[in-house]
PyMOL commands that place a pseudoatom at each C-alpha (Angstrom):
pseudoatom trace, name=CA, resn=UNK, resi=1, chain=A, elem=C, hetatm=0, pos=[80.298, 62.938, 78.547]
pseudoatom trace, name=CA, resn=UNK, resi=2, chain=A, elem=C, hetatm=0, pos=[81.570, 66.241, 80.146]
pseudoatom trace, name=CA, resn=UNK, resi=3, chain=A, elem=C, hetatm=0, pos=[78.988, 68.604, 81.091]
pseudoatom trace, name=CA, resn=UNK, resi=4, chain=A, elem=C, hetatm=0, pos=[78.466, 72.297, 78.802]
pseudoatom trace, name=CA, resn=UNK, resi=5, chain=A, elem=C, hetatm=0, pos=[79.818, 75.377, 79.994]
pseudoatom trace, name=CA, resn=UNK, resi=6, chain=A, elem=C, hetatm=0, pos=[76.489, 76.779, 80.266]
pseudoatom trace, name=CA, resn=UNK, resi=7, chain=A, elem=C, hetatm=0, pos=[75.323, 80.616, 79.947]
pseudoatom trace, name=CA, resn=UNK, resi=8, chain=A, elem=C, hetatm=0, pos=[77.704, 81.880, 82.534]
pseudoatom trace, name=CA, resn=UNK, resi=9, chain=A, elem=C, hetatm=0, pos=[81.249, 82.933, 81.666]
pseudoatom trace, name=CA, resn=UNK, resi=10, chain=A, elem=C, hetatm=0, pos=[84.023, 84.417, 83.233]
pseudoatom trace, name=CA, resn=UNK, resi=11, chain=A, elem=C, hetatm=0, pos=[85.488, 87.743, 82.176]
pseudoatom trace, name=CA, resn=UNK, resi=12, chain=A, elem=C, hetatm=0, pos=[88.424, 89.880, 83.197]
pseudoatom trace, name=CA, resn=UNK, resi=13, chain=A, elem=C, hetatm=0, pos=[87.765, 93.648, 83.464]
pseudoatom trace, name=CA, resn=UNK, resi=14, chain=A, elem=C, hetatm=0, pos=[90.774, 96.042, 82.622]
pseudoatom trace, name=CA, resn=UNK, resi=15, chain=A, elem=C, hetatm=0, pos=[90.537, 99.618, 83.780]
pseudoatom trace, name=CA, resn=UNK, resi=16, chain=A, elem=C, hetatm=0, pos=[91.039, 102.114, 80.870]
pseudoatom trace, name=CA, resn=UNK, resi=17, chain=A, elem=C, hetatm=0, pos=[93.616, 104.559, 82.477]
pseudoatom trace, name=CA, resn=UNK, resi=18, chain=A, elem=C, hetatm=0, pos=[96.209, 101.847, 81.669]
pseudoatom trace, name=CA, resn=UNK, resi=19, chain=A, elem=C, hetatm=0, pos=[97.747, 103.736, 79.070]
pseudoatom trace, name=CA, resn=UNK, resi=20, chain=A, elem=C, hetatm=0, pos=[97.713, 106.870, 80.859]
pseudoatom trace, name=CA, resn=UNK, resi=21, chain=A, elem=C, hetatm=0, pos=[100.944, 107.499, 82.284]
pseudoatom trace, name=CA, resn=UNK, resi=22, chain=A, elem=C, hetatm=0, pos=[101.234, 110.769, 83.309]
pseudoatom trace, name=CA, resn=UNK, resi=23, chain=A, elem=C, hetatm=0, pos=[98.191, 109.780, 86.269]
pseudoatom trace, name=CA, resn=UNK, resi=24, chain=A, elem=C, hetatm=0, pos=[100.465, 107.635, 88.044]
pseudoatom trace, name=CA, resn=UNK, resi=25, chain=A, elem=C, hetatm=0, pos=[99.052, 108.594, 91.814]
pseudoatom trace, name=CA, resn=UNK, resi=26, chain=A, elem=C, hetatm=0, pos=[99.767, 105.269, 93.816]
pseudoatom trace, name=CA, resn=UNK, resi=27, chain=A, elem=C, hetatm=0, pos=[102.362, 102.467, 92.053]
pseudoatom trace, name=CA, resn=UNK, resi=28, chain=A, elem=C, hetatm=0, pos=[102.502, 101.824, 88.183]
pseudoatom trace, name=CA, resn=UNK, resi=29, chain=A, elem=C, hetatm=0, pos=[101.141, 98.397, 86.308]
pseudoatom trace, name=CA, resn=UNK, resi=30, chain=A, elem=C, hetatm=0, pos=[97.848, 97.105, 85.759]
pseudoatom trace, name=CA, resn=UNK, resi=31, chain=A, elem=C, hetatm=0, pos=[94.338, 96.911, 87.847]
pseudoatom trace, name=CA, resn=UNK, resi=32, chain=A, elem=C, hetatm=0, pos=[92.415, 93.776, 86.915]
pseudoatom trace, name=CA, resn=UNK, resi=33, chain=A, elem=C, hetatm=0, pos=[88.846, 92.842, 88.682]
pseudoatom trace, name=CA, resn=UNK, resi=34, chain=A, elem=C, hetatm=0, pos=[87.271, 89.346, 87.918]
pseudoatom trace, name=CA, resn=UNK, resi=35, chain=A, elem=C, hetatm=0, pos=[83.474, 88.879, 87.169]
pseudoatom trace, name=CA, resn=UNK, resi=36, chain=A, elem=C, hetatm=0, pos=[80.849, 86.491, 85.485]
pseudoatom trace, name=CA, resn=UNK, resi=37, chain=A, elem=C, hetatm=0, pos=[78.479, 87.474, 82.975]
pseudoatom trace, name=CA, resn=UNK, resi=38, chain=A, elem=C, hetatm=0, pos=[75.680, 85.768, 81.352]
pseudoatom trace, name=CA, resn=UNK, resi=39, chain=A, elem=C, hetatm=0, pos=[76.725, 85.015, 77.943]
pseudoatom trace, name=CA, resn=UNK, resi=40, chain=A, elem=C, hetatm=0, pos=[73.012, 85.083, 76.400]
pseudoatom trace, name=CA, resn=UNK, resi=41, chain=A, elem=C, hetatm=0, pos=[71.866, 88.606, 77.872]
pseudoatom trace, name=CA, resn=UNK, resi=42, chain=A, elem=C, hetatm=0, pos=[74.687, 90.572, 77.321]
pseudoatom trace, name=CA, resn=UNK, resi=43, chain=A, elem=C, hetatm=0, pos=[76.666, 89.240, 74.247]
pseudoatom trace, name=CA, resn=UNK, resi=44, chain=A, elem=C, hetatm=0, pos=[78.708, 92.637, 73.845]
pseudoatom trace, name=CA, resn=UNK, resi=45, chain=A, elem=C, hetatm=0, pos=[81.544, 93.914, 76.049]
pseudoatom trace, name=CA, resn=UNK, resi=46, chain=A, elem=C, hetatm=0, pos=[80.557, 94.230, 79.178]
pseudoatom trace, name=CA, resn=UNK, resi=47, chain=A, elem=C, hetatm=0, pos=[82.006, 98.007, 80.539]
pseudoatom trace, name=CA, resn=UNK, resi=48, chain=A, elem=C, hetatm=0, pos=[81.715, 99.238, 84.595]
pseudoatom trace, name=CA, resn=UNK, resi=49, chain=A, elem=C, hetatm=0, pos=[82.894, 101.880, 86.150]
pseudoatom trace, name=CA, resn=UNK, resi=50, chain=A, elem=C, hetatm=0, pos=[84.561, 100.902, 89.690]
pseudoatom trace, name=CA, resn=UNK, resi=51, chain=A, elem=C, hetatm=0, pos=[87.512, 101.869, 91.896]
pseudoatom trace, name=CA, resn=UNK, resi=52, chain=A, elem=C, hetatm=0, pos=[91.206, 101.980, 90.438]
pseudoatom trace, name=CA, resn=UNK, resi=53, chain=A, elem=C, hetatm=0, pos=[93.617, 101.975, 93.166]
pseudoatom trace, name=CA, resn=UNK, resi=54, chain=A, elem=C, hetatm=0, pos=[96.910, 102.677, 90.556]
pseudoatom trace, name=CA, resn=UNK, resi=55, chain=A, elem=C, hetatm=0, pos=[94.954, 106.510, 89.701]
pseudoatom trace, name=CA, resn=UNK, resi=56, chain=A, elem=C, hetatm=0, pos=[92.880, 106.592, 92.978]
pseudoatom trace, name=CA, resn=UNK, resi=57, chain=A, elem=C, hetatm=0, pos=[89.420, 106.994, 91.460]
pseudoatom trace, name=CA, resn=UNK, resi=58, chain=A, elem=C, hetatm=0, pos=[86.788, 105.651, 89.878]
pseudoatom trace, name=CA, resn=UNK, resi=59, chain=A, elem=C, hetatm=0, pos=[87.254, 104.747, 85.985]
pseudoatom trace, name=CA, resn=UNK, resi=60, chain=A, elem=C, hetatm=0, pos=[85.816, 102.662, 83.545]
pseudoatom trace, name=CA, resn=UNK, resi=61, chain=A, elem=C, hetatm=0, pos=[86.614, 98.714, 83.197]
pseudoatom trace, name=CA, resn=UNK, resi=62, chain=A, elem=C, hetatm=0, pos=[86.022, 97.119, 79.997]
pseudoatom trace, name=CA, resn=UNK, resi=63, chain=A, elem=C, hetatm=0, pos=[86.463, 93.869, 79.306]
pseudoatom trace, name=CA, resn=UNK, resi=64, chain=A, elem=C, hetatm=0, pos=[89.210, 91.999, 77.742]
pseudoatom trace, name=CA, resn=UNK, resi=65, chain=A, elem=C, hetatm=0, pos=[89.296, 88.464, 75.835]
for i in range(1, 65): cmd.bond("trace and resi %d" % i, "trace and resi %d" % (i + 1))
show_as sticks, trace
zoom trace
């Protein structure tokens, strides 16, 4: 029998200036960060604000499926 995936999960965080294109500072695309979350204690989306290097400050990640 295979074991459960248990409370922790992995999520992908997506920063929110994606769509902005008029902020391009650095090179265009996509910032991603990886993280784990505990499935039972935060069942919503998970949002953080952390460094985007594409617009060369600080924005807010939310997560995507």
């Amino acid at each position: 029998m295979g074991k459960s995936k248990g409370a922790r999960i992995i999520i992908t965080l997506e920063c929110s200036c994606r769509n902005l294109a008029n902020k391009e500072k650095r090179k265009p695309g996509v910032f991603r960060y990886t993280t784990s979350k505990n499935r039972r204690n935060t069942p919503g989306r998970l949002e953080l604000k952390k460094f985007c290097p594409n617009c060369n400050c600080h924005n807010n990640f939310k997560e995507i499926k």
